[in-house]
N, C-alpha and C positions, 0 to 999 in steps of 0.2 A: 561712638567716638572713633575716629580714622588711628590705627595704629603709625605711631611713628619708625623712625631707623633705631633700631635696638643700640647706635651706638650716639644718636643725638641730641642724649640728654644734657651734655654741658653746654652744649652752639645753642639750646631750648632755652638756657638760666639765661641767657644775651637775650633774649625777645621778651621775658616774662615780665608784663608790666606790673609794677608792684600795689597799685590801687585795688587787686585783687584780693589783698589782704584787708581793706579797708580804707577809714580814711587818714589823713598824715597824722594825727596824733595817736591811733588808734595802731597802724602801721609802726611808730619810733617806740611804744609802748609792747608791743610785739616782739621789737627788735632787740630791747633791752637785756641782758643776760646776767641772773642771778650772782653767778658760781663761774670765779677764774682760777683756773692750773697753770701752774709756772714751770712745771715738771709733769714729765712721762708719769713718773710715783705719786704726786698728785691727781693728776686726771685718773688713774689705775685703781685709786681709792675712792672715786668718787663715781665713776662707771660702776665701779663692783657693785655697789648700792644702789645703782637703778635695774641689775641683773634681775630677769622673770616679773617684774613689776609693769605690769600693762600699761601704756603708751597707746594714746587716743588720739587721730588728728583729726582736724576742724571738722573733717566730712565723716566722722566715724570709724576710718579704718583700726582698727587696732593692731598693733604689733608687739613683739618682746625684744630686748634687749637679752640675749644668750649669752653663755662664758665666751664659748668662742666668737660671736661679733664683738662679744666687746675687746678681746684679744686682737682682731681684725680691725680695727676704729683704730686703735695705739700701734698698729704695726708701721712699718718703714716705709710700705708699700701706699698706705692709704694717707698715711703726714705727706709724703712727695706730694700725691694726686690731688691734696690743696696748695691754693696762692700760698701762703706762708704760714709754719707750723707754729706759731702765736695764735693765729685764728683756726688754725682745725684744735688744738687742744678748746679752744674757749667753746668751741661747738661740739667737740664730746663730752664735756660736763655740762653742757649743758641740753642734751640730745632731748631730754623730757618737756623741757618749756618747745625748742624747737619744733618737734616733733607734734602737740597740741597745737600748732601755729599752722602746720605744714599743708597745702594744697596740692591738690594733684592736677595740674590741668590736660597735660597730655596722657594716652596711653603709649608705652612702649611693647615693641617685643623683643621677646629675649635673644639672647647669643647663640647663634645655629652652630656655633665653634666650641660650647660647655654641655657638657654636661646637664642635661634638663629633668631628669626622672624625678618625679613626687612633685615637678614646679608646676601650678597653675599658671602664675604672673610673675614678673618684676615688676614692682609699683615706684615710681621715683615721686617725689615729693620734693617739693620746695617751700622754704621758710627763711624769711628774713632775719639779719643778727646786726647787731651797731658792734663794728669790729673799726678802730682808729678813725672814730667819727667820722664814720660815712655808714652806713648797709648795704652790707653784701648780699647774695643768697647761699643759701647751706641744703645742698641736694641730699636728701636720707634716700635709698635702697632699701626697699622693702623684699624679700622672699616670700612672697603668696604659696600656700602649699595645695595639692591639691587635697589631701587626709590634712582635714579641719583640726583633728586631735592633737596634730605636730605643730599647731598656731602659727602666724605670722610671724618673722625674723627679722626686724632690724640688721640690715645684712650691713650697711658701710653708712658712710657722709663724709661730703666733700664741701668744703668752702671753697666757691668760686669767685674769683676775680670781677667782680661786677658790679660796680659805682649805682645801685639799682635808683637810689632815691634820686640821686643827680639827672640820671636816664629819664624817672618820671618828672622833672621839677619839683620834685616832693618836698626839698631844702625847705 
């Protein structure tokens, strides 16, 4: 697979056609999300509980949810880096369904500006979420290590601005 610009994974959520997930009913059933936070202190308590608890997606990747991503998930920095902070809380409680949903169809490469020692990859992922009836997409950040023994990290997610089912005619 062609590696893509280490920085264009969100302009990527704008192209990704959402029938990759399935078909429309199978796709709004995907999309659907258990578990809503109406508060930082709600989501806080409900992250904590998926901490060190393996996270599978579609294609096998496994990763974790650590104290510190998930301190990273609720920080100021990563609520900004979604469309609006109603939908990034509803996609960090709900990161475990997301995440089992999640595709990877691009490769990325990493930031030649950070920091890289122990990384193997950045894996980005994409999964659908029904956020004010419509589906958007929700990019997760994976940290690939290269010492297997330090597992995969759920490093961030972002909910992106992206009308995805309207895009496919999926309505």
């Amino acid at each position: 697979m062609e590696q893509e610009p280490w920085d264009s994974s969100d302009q990527k959520a704008h192209e990704l056609d959402i029938s990759i997930f399935g078909t429309h009913e199978e796709i709004h059933q995907k999309a659907e999300m258990p578990r809503r936070a109406y508060s930082f202190n709600e989501a806080n308590k409900i992250i904590d509980a998926l901490i060190n608890k393996p996270l599978v997606s579609v294609h096998g990747l496994t990763a974790f949810v650590s104290k510190n991503s998930a301190k990273e998930m609720l920080s100021g920095k990563a609520v900004k880096g979604s469309f609006e902070r109603p939908a990034h809380l509803l996609a960090v409680v709900n990161v475990d369904k997301l995440f089992s949903n999640a595709v990877e169809p691009w490769n990325f490469g990493v930031n030649p500006q950070k920091p890289n020692e122990g990384l193997k990859a950045i894996r980005r992922l994409y999964s659908p979420m029904l956020y004010d009836g419509r589906i958007v997409l929700v990019k997760l950040t994976v940290k690939e290590m290269k010492n297997k023994n330090e597992g995969n990290r759920l490093y961030s997610l972002k909910a992106i601005d992206v009308d995805a089912d309207k895009k496919s005619g999926c309505r």
